[in-house]
C-alpha positions in Angstrom: -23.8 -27.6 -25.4 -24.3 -28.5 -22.1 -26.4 -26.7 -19.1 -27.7 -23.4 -19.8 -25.7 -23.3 -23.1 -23.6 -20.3 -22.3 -21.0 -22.3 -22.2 -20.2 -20.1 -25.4 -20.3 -16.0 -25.8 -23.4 -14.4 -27.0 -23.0 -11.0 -27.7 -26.3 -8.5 -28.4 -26.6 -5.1 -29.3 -29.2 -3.0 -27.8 -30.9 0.4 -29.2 -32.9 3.0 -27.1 -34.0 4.7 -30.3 -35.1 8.5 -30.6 -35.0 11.1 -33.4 -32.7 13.7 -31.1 -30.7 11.0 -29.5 -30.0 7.1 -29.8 -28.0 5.1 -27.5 -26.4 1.8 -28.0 -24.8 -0.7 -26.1 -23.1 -4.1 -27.0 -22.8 -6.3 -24.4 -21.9 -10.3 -24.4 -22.0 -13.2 -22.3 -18.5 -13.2 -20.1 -18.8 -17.0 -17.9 -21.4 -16.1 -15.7 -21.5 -12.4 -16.2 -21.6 -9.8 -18.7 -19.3 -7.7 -20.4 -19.9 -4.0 -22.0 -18.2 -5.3 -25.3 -18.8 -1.2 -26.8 -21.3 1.7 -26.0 -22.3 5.2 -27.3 -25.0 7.9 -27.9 -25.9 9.4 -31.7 -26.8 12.8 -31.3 -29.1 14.0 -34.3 -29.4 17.7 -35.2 -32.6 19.1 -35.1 -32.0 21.3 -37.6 -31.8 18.2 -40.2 -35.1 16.6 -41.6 -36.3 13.9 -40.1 -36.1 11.8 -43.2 -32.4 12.8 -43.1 -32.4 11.8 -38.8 -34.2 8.3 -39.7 -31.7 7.6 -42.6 -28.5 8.6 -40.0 -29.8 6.5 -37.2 -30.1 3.5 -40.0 -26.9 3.7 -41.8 -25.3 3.7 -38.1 -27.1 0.9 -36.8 -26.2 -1.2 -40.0 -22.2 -0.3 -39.4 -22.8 -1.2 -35.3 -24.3 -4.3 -36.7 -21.9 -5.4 -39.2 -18.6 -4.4 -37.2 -20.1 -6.0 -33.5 -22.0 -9.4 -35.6 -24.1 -9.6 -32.3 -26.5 -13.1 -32.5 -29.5 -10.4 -31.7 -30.4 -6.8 -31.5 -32.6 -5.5 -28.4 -35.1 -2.9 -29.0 -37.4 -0.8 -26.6 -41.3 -1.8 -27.5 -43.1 1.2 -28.5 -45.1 2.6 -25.7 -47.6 5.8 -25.5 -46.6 8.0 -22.1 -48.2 11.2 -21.9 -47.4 12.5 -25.7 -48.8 10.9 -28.5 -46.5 13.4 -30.4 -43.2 11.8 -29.0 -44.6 8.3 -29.6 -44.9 9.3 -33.1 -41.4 9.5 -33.3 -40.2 6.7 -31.5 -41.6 4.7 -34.0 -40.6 6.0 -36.8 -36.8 5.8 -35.4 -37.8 2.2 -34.3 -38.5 1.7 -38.2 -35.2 3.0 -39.1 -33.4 0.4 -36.6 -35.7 -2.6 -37.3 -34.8 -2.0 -41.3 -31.2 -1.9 -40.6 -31.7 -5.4 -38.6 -33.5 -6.8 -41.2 -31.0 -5.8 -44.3 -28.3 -7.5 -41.8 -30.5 -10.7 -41.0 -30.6 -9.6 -37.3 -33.3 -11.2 -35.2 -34.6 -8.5 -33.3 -36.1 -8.9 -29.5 -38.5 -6.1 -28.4 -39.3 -5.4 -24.4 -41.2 -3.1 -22.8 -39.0 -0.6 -20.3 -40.3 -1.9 -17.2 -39.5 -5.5 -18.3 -36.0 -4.3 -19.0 -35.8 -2.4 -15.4 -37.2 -5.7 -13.9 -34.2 -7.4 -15.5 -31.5 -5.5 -14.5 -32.4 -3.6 -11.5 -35.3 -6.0 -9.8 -37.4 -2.9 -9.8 -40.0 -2.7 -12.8 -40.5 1.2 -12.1 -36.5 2.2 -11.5 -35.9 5.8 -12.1 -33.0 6.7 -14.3 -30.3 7.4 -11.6 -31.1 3.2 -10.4 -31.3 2.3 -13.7 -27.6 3.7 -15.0 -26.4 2.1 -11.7 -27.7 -0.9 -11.7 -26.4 -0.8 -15.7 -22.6 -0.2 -14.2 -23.3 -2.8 -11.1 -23.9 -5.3 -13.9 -21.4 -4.7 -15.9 -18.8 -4.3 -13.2 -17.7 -1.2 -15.9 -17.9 2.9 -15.0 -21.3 4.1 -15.5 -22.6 5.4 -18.8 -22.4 9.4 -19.4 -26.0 9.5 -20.7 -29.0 7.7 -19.9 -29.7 6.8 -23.5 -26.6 4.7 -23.7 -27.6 2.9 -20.4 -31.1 2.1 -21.3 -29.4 0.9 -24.7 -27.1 -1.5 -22.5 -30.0 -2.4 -19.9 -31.4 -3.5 -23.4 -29.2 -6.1 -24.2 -28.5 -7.1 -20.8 -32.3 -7.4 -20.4 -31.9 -10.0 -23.4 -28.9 -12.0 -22.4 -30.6 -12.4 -18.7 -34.0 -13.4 -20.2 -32.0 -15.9 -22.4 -30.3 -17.7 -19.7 -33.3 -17.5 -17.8 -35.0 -19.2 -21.1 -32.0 -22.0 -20.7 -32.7 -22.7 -17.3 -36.1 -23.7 -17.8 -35.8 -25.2 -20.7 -33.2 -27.7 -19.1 -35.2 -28.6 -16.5 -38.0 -29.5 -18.5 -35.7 -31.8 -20.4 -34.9 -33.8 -17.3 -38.1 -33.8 -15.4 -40.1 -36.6 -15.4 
């Protein structure tokens, strides 16, 4: 490989987990831009045990995983906002996606959401509205129905920048002095 060793595509698949709804987003490396490869939202009835929710969201995961074969999957670090209760949760639906990586042999990539607005929209605090825009600017593609689907896209684009970001530097080092 030669200069930032994109030279080849790299495809990831990002998750913005959660127990009512989880997006996901495939996107891969298209020359010196990005391409929305496949996207969607799993919506997860409330009226179903959790057990039953976190067993869904890892059985789908898996399938996303085995039918994209992305090099890495993108997931949203576990944070604590104003409700320990919904933080709770998240994890245990993170749990669910980082089995189904590791069953696959996925390496999985975690960021914290205002890394992943930083990435894509140059704005660490973006609201939602900037971030599914900025999703759609990047992707040059129509922008997501829900905001669970883009954050799961801002995921992997949040990757795949950080990546070539990552080759940059690390040729330069190789030629400096």
């Amino acid at each position: 490989m030669t200069g930032t060793g994109f030279e080849r595509t790299v495809r990831v698949l990002g998750i913005d987990p959660g127990t009512a709804v989880t997006g996901w987003g495939v996107v891969e490396t298209a020359g010196t831009g990005f391409r929305c490869v496949a996207s969607g939202t799993l919506h997860l009835s409330s009226r179903r045990p959790l057990a039953g929710r976190l067993q869904q969201i890892r059985t789908v995961v898996a399938a996303l995983l085995d039918e994209h074969d992305p090099a890495a999957l993108a997931l949203e670090k576990a944070f604590v906002a104003h409700n320990v209760q919904s933080a709770f949760r998240l994890g245990e639906a993170r749990g669910a996606v980082l089995i189904a990586a590791a069953e696959a042999g996925v390496s999985v990539f975690e960021y914290a959401p205002a890394a992943v607005k930083l990435a894509v929209v140059g704005y660490g605090r973006a609201d939602k509205r900037q971030m599914v825009r900025g999703v759609a600017l990047r992707l040059g593609a129509p922008a997501a129905e829900r905001a669970d689907e883009a954050d799961a896209l801002a995921l992997a684009l949040c990757h795949l920048i950080g990546a070539r970001w990552r080759g940059l530097a690390g040729s330069r080092r190789e030629v400096a002095p």
